[in-house]
C-alpha positions in Angstrom: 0.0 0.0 0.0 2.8 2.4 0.8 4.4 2.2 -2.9 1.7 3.8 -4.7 2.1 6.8 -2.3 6.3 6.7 -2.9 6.3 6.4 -6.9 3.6 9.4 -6.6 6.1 11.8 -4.5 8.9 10.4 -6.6 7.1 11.9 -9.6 6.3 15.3 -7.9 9.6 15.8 -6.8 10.9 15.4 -10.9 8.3 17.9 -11.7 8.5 20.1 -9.4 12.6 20.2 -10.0 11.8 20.5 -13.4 9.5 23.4 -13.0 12.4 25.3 -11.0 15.3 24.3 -13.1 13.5 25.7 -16.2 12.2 28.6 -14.5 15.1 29.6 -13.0 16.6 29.6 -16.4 14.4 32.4 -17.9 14.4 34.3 -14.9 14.8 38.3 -15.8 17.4 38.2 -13.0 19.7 36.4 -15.0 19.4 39.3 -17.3 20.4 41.9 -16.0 24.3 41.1 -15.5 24.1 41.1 -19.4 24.7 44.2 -21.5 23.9 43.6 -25.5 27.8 42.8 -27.0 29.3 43.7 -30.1 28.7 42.1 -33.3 32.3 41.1 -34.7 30.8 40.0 -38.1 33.1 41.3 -41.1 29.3 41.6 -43.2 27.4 44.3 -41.3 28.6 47.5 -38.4 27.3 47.9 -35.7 27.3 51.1 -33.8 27.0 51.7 -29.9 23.4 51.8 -30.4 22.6 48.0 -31.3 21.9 49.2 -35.0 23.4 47.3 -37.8 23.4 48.2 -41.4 25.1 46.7 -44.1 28.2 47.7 -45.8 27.4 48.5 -49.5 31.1 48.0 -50.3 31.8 44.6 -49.1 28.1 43.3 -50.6 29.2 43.5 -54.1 32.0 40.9 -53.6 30.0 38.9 -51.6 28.7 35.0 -53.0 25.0 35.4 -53.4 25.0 38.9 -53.0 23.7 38.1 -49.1 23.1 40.4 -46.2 24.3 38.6 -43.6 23.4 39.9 -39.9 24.8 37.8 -36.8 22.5 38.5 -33.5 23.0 36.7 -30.1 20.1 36.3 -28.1 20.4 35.9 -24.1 17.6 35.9 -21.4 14.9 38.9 -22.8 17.5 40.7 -25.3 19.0 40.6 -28.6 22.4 41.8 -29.4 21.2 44.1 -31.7 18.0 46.5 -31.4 17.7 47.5 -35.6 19.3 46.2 -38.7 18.6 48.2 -42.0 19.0 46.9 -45.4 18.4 47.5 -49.0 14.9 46.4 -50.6 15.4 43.7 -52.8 18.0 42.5 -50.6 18.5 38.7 -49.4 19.1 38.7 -45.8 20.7 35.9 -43.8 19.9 36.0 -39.7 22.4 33.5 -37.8 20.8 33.4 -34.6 23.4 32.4 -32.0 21.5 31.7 -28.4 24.1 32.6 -25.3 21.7 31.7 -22.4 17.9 30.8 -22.3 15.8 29.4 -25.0 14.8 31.4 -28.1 13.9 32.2 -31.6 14.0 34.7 -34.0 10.8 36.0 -35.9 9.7 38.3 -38.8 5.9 38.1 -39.3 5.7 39.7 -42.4 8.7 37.7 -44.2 7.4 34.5 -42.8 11.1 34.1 -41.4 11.3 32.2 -38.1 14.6 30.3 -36.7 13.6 27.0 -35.1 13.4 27.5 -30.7 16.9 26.9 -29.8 18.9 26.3 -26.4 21.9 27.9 -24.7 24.9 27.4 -27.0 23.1 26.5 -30.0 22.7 28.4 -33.4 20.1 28.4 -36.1 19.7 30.7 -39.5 17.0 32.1 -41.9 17.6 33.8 -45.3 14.5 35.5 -47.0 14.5 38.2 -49.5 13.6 42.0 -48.0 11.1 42.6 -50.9 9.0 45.1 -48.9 10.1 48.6 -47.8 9.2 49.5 -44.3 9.9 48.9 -41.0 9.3 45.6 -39.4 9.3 44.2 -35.9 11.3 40.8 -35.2 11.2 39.4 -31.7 11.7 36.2 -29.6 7.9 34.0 -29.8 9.1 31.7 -26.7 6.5 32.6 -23.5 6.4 36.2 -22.5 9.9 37.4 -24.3 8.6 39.7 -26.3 6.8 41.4 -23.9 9.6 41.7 -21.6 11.3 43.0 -24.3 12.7 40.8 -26.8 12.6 42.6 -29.6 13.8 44.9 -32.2 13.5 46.5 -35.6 14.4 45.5 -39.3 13.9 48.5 -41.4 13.9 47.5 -45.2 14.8 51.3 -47.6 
């Protein structure tokens, strides 16, 4: 009679560690030790204000003729806040996750990276075909209200 009761708080305990552990991960205290960093990318500048904008000169070299932006996401923030670009122009996000879980969205592009873990990467490439400016943000939970987003503004 007493096993039934043991297996049950066996399997409460797991969940309830569970619960914590992944909790604790996405916490917005683990957040705010983390100031945006510098994208070191030879494709796209970056200024002190988290904006990104290609540079003309070395796109005309470049195979494909690809925009290629690098952004690092951590707990509710991307390394950079705005990336411009050219209409016309193919874009290439590589999404590099530094702590949490996250993705990388454009609604109106229908560009999305897959939901990836700490130490993980993933990439999209879709063609910036309409001018305007554009949110992209972070779909996991609550991070894009707490935040987790920027601007792509397409000239």
């Amino acid at each position: 009679m007493k096993k039934p009761w043991i297996i049950i708080g066996v399997v409460v305990v797991v969940i309830g560690g569970a619960w914590w552990y992944f909790a604790s991960t996405n916490s917005p205290q683990n957040s705010a030790a983390n100031s945006p960093q510098e994208n070191n990318s030879n494709t796209n500048t970056q200024g002190n204000d988290g904006i990104v904008m290609g540079d003309e000169a070395e796109q005309d070299g470049k195979e494909d003729d690809v925009q290629k932006v690098e952004i690092e996401a951590s707990n509710f923030e991307f390394s950079i806040s705005e990336i411009r670009v050219k209409k016309g122009q193919r874009v290439r996000i590589v999404l590099k996750n530094t702590e949490g879980f996250h993705d990388f969205v454009i609604d109106e592009f229908n560009a999305a990276t897959a939901q990836i873990q700490e130490g993980e990467e993933d990439s999209i490439e879709f063609m910036a075909d309409k001018e305007g400016e554009f949110f992209f943000y972070c779909s996991v939970g609550q991070h894009r209200e707490l935040g987790m987003e920027g601007k792509l503004i397409v000239e």
